[in-house]
N, C-alpha and C positions, 0 to 999 in steps of 0.2 A: 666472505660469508662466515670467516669462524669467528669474526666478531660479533656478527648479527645471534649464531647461534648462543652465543654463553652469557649475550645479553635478553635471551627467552626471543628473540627477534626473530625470524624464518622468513621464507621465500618459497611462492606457492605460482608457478607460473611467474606473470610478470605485475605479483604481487606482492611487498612487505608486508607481515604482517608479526602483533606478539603470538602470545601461544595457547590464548583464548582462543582467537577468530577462527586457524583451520580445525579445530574440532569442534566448535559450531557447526562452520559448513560441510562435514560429514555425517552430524547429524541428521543438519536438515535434508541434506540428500538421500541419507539412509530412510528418515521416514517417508518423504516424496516419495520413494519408487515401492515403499512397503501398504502407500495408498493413509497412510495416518494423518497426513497434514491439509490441511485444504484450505485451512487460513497458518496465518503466520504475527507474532505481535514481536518486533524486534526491539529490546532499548537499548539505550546508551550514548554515549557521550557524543558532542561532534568527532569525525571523524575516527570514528572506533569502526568501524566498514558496516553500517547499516545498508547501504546500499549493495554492498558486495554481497553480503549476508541477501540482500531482498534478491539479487541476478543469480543467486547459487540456488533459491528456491524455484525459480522460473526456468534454469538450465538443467535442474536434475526431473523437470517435466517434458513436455513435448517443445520443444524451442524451435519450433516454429509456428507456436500460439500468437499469439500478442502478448507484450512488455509494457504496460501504459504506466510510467513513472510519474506521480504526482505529487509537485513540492506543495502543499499546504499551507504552509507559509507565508508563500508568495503570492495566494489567491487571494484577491481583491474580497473583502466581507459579502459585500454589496450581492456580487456573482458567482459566488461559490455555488450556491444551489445548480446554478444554471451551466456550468462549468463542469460539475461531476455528474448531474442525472440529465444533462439535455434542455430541451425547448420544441415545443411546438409554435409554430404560426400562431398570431393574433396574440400568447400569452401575454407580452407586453408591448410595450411601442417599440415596431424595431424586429419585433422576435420573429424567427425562420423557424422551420425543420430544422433542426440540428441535435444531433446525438452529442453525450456529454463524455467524459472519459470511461466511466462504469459501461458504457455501451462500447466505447472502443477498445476494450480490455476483453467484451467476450467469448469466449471458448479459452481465454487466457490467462494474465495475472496483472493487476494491478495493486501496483506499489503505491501506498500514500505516505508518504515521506511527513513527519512534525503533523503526525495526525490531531495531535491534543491543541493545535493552534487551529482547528475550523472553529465558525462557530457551534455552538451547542443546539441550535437546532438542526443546522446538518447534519451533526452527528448522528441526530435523532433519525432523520432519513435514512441514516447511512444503515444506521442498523436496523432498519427495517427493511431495506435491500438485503443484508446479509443472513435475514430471519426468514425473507419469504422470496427471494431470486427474482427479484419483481424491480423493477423500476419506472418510477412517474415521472415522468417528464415535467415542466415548467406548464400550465394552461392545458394540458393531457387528463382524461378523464379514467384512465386504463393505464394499469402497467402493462409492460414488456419484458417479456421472460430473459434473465441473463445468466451463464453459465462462466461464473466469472470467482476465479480466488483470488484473495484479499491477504497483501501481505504490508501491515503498517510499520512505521517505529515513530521512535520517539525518545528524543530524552528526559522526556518529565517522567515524573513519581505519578503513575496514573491511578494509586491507591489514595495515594493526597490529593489530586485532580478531583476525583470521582469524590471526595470525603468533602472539599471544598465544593459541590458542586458545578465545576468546573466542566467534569467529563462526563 
């Protein structure tokens, strides 16, 4: 370990990390339990502990909320709508009752992992879930109230995102 230290490297539990990461996640713990934080916007690179960073904001809450980790990424264009806010029956051919990840996150925290890769009209929903605690389902005429914190990252420039139209 005294290589790890004198190369800024540490060990945090059964974690490496450089000597950014554990004073991040003292922050974020420090503001969680001071009641400051309720969302969270993480950037940076692959592999820089976004996701460590995203379980240290969820661990220094009630942790035994809900965790709902969502890669973005990975979600199909097509179904993202219907992926993160749900479905009612009859919405399309096919469609059931089904709660989307924002419903199964709440009382808890959900992580959206490469948030800047949904598309832009999700996003639009998204942030009107985070504006009015509300969620509409897919063919739903009413939202449903959800009590859900929102912790993203990303490694895009969301200043150049949002300046491109992008975000």
């Amino acid at each position: 370990t005294q290589g790890f230290q004198r190369s800024g490297l540490g060990t945090r539990g059964d974690l490496v990390s450089g000597p950014a990461l554990p004073k991040a996640l003292d922050t974020i713990a420090l503001s969680q339990r001071s009641g400051a934080l309720s969302s969270l916007l993480i950037s940076g690179e692959s592999g820089s502990g976004k996701e460590v960073a995203a379980r240290a904001f969820h661990e220094s809450g009630n942790v035994n909320a809900p965790f709902v980790a969502v890669n973005c990424a990975a979600i199909p264009k097509d179904i993202a709508e219907r992926l993160l806010f749900g479905s009612r029956r009859g919405a399309f051919s096919g469609a059931t009752d089904a709660p989307g990840h924002v419903q199964a996150a709440d009382g808890g925290k959900l992580f959206l992992d490469e948030i800047a890769e949904l598309p832009l009209e999700v996003q639009t929903k998204l942030l009107r879930v985070l504006e009015t605690r509300d969620v509409v389902r897919l063919g739903a005429t009413r939202g449903e109230r959800v009590d859900v914190r929102i912790c993203a990252a990303t490694w895009r420039d969301l200043r150049k995102e949002i300046a491109a139209g992008r975000f």
